[in-house]
C-alpha positions as CSV (number, residue, x, y, z in Angstrom):
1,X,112.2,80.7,104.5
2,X,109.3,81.4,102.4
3,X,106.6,81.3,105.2
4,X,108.6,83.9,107.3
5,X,107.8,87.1,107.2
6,X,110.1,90.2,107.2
7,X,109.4,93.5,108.4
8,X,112.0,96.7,107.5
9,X,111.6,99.3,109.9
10,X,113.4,102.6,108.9
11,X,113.5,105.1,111.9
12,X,113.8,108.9,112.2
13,X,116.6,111.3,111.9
14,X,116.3,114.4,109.2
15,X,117.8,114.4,106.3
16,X,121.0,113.3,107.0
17,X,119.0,110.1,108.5
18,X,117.4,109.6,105.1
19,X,121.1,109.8,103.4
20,X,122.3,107.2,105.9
21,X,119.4,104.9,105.4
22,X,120.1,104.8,101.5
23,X,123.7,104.5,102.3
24,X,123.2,101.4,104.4
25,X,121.0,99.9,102.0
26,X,122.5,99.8,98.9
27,X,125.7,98.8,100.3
28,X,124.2,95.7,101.7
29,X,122.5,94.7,98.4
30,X,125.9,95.4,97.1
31,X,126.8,92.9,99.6
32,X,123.8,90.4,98.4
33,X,121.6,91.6,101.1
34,X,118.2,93.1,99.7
35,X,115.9,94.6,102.5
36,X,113.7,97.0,100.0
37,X,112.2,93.6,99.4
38,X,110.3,93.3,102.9
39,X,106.6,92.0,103.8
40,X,106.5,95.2,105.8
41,X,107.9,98.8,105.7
42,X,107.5,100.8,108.5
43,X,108.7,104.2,108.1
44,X,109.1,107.0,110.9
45,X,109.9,110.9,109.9
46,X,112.8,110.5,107.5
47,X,112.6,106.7,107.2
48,X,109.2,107.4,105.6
49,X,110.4,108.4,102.7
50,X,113.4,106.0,102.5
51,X,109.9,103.5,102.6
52,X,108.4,105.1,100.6
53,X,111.1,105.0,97.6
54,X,111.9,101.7,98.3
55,X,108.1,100.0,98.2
56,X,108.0,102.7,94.9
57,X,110.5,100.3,93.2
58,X,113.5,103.1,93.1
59,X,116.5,101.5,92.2
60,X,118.9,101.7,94.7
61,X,122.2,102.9,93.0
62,X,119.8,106.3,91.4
63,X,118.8,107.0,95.0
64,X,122.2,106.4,96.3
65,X,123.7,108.5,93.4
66,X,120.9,111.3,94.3
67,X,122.1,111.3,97.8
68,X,126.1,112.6,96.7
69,X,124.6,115.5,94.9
70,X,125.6,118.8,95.7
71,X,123.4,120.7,97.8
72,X,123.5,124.0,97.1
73,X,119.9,125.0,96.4
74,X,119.0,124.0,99.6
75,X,119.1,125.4,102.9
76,X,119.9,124.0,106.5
77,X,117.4,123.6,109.2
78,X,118.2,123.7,113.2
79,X,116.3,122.6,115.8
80,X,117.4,125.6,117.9
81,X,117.7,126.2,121.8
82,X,114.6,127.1,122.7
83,X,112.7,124.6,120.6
84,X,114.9,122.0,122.5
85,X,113.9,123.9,125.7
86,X,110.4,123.4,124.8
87,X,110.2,120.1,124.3
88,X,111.9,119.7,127.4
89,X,109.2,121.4,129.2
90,X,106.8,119.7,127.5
91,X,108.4,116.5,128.9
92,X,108.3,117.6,132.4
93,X,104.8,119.0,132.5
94,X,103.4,115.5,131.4
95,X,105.2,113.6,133.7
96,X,105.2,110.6,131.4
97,X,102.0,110.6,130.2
98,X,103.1,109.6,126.3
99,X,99.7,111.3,124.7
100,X,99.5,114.4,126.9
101,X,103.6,114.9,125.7
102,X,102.6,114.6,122.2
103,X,99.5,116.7,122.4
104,X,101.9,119.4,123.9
105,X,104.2,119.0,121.0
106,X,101.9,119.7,119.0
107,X,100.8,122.9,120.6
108,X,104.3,124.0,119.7
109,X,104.1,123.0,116.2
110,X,101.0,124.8,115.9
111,X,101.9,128.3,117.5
112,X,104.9,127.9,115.8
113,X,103.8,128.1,112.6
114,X,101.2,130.9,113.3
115,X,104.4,132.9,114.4
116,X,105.6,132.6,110.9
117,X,108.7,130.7,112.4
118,X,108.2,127.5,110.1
119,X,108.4,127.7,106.0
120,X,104.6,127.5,104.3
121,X,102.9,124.1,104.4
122,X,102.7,123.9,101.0
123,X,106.4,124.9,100.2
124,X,107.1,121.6,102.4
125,X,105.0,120.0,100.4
126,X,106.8,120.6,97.4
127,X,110.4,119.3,98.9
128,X,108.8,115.8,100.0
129,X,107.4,115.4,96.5
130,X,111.1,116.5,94.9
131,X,112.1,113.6,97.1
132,X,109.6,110.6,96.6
133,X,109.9,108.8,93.1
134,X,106.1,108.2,93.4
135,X,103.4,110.1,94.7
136,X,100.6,106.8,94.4
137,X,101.0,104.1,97.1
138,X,102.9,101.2,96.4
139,X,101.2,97.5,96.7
140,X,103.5,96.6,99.0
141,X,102.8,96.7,102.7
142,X,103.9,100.2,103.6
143,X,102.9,102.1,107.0
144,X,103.8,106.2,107.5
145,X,103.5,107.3,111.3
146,X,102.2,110.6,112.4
147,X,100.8,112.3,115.4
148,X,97.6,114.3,115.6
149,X,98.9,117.9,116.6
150,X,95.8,119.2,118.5
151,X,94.9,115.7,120.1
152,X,98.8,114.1,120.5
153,X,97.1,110.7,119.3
154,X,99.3,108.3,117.2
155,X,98.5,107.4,113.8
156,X,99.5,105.4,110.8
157,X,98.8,105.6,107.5
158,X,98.8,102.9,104.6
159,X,97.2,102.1,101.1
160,X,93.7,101.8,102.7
161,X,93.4,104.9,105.2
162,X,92.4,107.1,101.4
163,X,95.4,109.4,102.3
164,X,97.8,110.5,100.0
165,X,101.3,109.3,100.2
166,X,102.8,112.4,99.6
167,X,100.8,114.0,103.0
168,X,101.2,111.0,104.7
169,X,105.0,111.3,104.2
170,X,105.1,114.8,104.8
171,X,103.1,114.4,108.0
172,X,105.5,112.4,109.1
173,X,108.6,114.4,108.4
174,X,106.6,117.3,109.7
175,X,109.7,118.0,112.7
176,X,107.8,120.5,115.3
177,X,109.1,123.6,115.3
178,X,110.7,123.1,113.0
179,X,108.3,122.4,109.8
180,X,104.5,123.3,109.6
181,X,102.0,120.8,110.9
182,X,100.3,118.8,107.5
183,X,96.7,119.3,106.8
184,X,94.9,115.5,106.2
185,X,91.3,115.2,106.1
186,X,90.7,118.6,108.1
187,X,93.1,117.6,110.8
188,X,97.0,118.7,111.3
189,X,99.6,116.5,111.9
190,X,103.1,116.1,112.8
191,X,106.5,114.5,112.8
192,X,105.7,110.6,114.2
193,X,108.8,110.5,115.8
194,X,107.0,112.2,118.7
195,X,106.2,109.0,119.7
196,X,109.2,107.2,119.5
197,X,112.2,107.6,116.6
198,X,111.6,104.4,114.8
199,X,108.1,102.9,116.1
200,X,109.7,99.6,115.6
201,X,106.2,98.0,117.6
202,X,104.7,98.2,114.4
203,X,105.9,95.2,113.3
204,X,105.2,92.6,116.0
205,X,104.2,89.8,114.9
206,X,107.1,89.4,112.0
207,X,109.4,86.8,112.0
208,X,112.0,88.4,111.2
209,X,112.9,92.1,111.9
210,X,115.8,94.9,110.5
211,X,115.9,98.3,112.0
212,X,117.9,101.0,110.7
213,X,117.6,103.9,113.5
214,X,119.7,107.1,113.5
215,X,118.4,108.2,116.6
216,X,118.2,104.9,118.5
217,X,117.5,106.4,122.1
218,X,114.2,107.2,123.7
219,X,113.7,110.7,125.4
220,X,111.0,110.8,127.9
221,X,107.8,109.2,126.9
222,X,109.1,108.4,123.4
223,X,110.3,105.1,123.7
224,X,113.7,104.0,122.6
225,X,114.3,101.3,119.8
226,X,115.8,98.9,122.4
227,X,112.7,99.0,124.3
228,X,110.0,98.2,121.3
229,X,112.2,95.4,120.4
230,X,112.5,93.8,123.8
231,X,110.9,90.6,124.3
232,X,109.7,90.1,120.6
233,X,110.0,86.5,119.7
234,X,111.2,87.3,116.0
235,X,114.8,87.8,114.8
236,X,115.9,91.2,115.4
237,X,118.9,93.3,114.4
238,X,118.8,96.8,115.3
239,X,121.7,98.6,113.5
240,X,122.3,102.6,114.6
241,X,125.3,104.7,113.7
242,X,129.0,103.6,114.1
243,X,131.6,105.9,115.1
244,X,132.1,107.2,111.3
245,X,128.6,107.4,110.5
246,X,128.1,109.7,113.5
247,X,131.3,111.8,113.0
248,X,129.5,111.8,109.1
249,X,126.4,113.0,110.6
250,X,127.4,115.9,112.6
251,X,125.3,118.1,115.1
252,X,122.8,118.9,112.9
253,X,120.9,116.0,111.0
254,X,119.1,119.1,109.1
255,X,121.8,120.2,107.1
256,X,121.9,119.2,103.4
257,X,125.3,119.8,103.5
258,X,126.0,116.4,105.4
259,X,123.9,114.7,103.0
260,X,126.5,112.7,101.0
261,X,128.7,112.3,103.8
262,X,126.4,110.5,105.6
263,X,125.2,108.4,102.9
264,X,129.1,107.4,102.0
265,X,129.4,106.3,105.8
266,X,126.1,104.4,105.8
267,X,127.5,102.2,102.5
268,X,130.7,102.1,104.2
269,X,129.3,100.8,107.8
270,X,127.0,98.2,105.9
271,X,130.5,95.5,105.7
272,X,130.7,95.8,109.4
273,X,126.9,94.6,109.6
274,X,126.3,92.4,106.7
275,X,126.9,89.2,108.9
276,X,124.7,89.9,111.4
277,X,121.7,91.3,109.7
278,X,122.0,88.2,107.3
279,X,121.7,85.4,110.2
280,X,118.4,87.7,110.9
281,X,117.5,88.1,107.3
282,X,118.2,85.2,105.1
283,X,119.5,82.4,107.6
């Protein structure tokens, strides 16, 4: 197996996403399975930093253990009503037109935050840094996703693009409407799950392929995991939420206080999946 490369590709889906991740993955090295030691991590919104700490060398029962804290200095986010109603205008008024949807997102971030409705871009700042066990970039492969807010073009960010990991994370994680868009090199970015939840194109070319998505399903002109995937000639196993992870989850994936639920149901759900992800992974 030692000329075939593996890619890791960690998908959106708030903090309760990042809990499940975690969950998922140090129950299948529990289980003898060890993804944190991919050619490639690609991390979308929340799976960024789940990349992130994982290509940092975090050892995996501390950032599970993390995860079960209690959360009471923290409060819940919502993507509310009529941020929901936006971006379903915004769908309909590009007509499927992937950039011109993103570049209307990120009108929304934008005004937004100059409404006061987001929390200050440096408070944000703060919490991803709280949550990343390094703020250098790791030597391993590692690629953040982002979206230009004023432009709606896709990026990525690794070691060589000269941007810090801790605004590349937070770029990514930047959920419009929600959070404030992240200043890099004079422009302002936002959440890359705008463009699809896990990005899971990224890692053509791999032989061999895991994706952990929370949110598996497109919407509009973000594509769904399903469809990146199709007709890639590595090994793939695409693993999303079972029944308990989801019931773990709950309605809103921005609510600290489904952290360590969600990470208890992702170790839990890793038995169900060990099998298959190792005929992907190590057969």
């Amino acid at each position: 197996m030692s000329d075939q490369r593996t890619a890791l590709v960690l998908g959106g889906g708030g903090i309760t996403g990042i809990a499940w991740e975690i969950g998922l993955v140090a129950g299948l090295a529990e289980l003898g399975l060890d993804l944190s030691g991919a050619d490639l991590v690609v991390g979308t919104s929340a799976g960024s930093v789940v990349g992130a700490q994982l290509t940092c060398g975090a050892e995996l029962g501390a950032l599970y253990a993390r995860q079960l804290e209690p959360a009471t200095a923290e409060k819940a986010a919502r993507l509310n009503r009529a941020t929901l109603a936006q971006f379903g205008w915004a769908m309909l008024r590009s007509r499927g037109k992937d950039v011109e949807f993103r570049r209307r997102i990120g009108a929304l971030a934008l005004a937004a935050e100059k409404a006061g409705l987001t929390p200050p871009e440096q408070e944000r700042l703060d919490v991803i840094g709280e949550r990343l066990v390094s703020t250098d970039w790791p030597e391993r492969a590692l690629v953040v996703t982002a979206v230009d807010a004023h432009t709606g073009e896709f990026r990525t960010f690794d070691r060589d693009s000269g941007v810090p990991l801790l605004a590349a994370v937070a770029a990514s994680c930047a959920v419009p409407g929600v959070y404030p868009p992240v200043t890099i090199d004079g422009r302002r970015y936002v959440d890359g799950g705008m463009r699809s939840a896990a990005n899971a194109d990224l890692a053509q070319g791999y032989d061999r392929l895991v994706v952990l998505a929370p949110i598996p399903r497109g919407f509009g002109p973000m594509a769904s995991v399903d469809a990146q995937v199709s007709g890639m000639v590595s090994r793939v196993a695409v693993v999303t939420p079972d029944q308990g992870s989801r019931t773990a989850i709950g309605r809103n994936v921005l609510d600290p206080a489904a952290r360590a639920p969600s990470a208890e149901a992702g170790r839990a759900q890793a038995a169900s999946v060990a099998v298959r992800i190792a005929e992907v992974w190590t057969a």
